[in-house]
C-alpha positions in Angstrom: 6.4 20.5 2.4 7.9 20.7 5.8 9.7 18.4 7.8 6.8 18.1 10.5 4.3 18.0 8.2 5.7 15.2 5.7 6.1 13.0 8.8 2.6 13.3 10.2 1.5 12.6 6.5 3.8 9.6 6.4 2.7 8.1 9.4 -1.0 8.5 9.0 -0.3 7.1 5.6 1.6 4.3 7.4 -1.3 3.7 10.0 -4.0 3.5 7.0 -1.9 0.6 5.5 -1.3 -1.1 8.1 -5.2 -1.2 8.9 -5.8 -2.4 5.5 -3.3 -5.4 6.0 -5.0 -6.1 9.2 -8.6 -5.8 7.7 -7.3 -8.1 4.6 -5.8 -10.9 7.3 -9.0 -10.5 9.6 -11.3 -11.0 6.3 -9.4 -13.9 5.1 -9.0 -15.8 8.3 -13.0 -15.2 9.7 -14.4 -14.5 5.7 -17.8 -16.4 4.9 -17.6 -18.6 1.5 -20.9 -17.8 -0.5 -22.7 -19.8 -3.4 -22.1 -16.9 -5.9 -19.2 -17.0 -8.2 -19.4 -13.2 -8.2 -19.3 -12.2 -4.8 -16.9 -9.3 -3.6 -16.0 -10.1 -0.1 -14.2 -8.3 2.7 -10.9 -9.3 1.4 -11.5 -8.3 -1.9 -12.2 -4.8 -0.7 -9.2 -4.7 1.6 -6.9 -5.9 -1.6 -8.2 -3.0 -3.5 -7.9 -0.8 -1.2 -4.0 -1.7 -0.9 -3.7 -1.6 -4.4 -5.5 2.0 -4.6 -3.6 3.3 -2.4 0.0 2.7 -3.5 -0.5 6.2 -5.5 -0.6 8.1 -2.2 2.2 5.9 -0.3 4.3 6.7 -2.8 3.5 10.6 -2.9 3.9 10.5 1.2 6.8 8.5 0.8 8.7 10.7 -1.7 7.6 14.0 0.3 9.1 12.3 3.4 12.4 11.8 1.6 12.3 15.2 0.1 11.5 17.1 3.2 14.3 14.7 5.2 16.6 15.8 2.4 18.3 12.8 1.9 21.1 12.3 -0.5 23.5 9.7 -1.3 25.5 8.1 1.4 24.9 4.7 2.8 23.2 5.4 5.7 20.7 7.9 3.4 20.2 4.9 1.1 18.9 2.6 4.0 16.8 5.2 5.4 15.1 5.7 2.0 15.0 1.9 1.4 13.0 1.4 4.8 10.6 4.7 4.2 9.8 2.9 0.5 8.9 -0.6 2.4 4.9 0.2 2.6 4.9 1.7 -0.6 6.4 -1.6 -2.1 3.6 -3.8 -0.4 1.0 -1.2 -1.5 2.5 -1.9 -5.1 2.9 -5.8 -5.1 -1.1 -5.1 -4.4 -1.5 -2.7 -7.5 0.5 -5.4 -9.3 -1.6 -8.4 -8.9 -4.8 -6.2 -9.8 -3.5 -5.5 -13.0 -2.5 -8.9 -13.6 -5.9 -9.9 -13.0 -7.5 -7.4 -14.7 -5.3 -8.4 -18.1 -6.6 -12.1 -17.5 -9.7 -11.3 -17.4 -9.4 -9.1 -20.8 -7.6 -12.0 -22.3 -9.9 -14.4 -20.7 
């Protein structure tokens, strides 16, 4: 992929999560409590969403790196420490899915 390309791909992917963050602190700050124990709110679709979508932050993330070339000095390091920040929220997100989903197996 090419340099200009991985970017633009990085930064949409950046933009999307960033909206889903937003949408998941808008939700839970003006959300409506319901009566049903079963209800999927706002929040729970922004939560999913984050958690879906670690699979493509981490794609965008590793074409970024690849297409920046980056190897192993310390200033490389830091740079591919900060473009793996959204892709390590995304995954906290992925994470607590599947530790509900075992809980609810084991339930």
């Amino acid at each position: 992929m090419k340099k200009k390309a991985a970017i633009i791909v990085y930064i949409v992917a950046v933009i999307i999560v960033l909206g889903l963050i937003g949408l998941l602190v808008y939700s839970s700050m003006n959300g409506r409590s319901s009566d049903s124990a079963a209800s999927f709110t706002l929040s729970d679709v922004a939560t999913l969403a984050l958690a879906v979508f670690a699979i493509p932050m981490w794609i965008a993330s590793l074409c970024l790196m690849k297409a920046l070339r980056l190897r192993g000095t310390l200033h490389e390091r830091q740079n591919k420490m900060l473009i793996s920040v959204p892709a390590i929220a995304c995954t906290g997100f992925s994470i607590f899915y599947i530790i509900v989903i075992v809980m609810m197996i084991f339930r």
